[in-house]
C-alpha positions in Angstrom: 78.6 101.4 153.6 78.8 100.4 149.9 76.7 101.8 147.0 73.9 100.1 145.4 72.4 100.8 142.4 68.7 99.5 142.0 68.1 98.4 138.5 64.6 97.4 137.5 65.1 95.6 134.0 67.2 92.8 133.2 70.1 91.7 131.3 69.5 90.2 127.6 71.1 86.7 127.5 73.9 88.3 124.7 74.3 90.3 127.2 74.9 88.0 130.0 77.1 85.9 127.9 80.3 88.7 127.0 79.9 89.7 130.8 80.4 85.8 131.4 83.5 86.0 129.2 84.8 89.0 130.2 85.0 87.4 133.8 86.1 83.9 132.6 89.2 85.0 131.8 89.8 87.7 134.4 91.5 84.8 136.6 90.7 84.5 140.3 92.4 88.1 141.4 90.0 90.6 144.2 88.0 92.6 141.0 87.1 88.7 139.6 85.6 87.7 142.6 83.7 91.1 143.3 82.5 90.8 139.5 81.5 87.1 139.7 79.5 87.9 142.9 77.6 90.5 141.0 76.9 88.3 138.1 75.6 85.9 140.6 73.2 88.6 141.8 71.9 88.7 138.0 70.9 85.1 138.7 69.4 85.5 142.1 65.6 86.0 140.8 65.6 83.3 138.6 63.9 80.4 139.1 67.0 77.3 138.7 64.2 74.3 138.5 66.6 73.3 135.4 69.1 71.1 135.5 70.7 72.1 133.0 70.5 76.0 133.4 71.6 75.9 137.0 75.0 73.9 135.7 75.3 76.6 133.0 75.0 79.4 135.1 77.7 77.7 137.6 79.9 77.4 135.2 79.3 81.0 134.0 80.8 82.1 137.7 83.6 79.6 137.8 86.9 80.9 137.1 88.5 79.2 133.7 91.8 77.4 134.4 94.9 79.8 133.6 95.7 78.3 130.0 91.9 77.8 129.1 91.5 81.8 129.8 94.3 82.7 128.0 92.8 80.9 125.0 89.6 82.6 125.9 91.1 85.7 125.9 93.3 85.7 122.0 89.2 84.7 120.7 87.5 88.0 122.8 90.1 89.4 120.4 89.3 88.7 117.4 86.0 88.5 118.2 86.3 92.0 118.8 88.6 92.9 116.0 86.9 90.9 113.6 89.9 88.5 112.4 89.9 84.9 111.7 91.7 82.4 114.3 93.7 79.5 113.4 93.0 77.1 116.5 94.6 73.6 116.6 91.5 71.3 118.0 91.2 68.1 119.8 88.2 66.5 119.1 86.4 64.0 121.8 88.1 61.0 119.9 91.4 62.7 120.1 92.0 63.5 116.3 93.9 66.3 116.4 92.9 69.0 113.5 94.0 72.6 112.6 91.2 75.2 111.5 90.8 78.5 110.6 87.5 79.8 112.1 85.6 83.4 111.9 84.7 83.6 115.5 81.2 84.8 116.3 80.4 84.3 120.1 81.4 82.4 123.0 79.1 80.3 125.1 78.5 78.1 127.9 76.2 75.0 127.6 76.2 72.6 131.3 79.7 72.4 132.3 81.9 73.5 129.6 82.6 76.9 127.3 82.5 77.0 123.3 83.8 79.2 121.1 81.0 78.9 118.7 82.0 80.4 114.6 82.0 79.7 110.7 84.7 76.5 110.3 86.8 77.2 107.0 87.8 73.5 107.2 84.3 72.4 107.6 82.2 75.7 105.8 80.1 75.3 108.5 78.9 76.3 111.7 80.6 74.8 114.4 81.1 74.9 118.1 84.6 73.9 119.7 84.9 73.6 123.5 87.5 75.8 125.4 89.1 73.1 127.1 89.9 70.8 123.7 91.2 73.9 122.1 95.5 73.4 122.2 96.1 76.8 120.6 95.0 79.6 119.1 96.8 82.0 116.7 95.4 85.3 115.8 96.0 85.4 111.9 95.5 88.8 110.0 93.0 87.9 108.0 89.5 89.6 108.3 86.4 87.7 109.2 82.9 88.1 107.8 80.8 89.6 109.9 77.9 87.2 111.5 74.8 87.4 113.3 75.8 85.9 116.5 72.0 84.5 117.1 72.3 81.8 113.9 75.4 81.0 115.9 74.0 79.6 119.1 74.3 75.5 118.5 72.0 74.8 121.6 68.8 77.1 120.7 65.7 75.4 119.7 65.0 76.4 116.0 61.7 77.8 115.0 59.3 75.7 112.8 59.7 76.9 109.2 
């Protein structure tokens, strides 16, 4: 008989997010699919009326393709350490452009994962999906640190 823990409060949506990652890029091994089940339970009591949310939190379970998690994985990095990635980007007409970005956070929006952070090519906030990143190279150069809420592209923003 397996062990179950109750647990009366719920998860913060940051906090749903980096356990999202973590599993995105775990790949499709025995510990993924125990862990992607259990995220799953996270979403049982929720009420998926929402298009949209109910395609997010799919994705959020779906294993990443092999070379999209290995991308996935150099940005937890430097997420975690703090360092600025040069990516080379494909953008949805098929320009090809390199940029150095401060990553922030990593999201999911629908169907697809963003790596969401301060564009030195741009100076700007942007958000580049996982699957039209070609590369990324961890770079030694430190990033700034950022308040990963100003970084979320798809939140409604408060009236002024």
């Amino acid at each position: 008989m397996a062990n179950v823990i109750k647990h009366t409060g719920s998860l913060t949506t940051a906090e749903i997010a980096a356990l999202a990652l973590s599993l995105a890029h775990l790949g499709t091994g025995p510990q993924s699919v125990t862990a992607r089940r259990g995220l799953r339970h996270v979403f049982e009591h929720l009420e998926l009326d929402d298009d949209v949310i109910a395609t997010t939190l799919s994705t959020l379970t779906t294993p990443l393709p092999p070379d999209v998690a290995r991308r996935a994985r150099a940005v937890a990095g430097a997420i975690t350490t703090r360092q600025v990635v040069r990516i080379q980007y494909l953008d949805a007409a098929g320009h090809l452009t390199i940029r150095d970005v401060e990553p922030v956070t990593c999201l999911v929006h629908r169907s697809h994962w963003y790596l969401a952070g301060w564009c030195r090519l741009r100076r700007g906030i942007r958000a580049f999906r996982f699957d039209r990143i070609v590369s990324v190279e961890p770079t030694d150069l430190p990033a700034r640190p950022h308040l990963a809420e100003r970084y979320l592209p798809f939140q409604r923003r408060k009236a002024a």
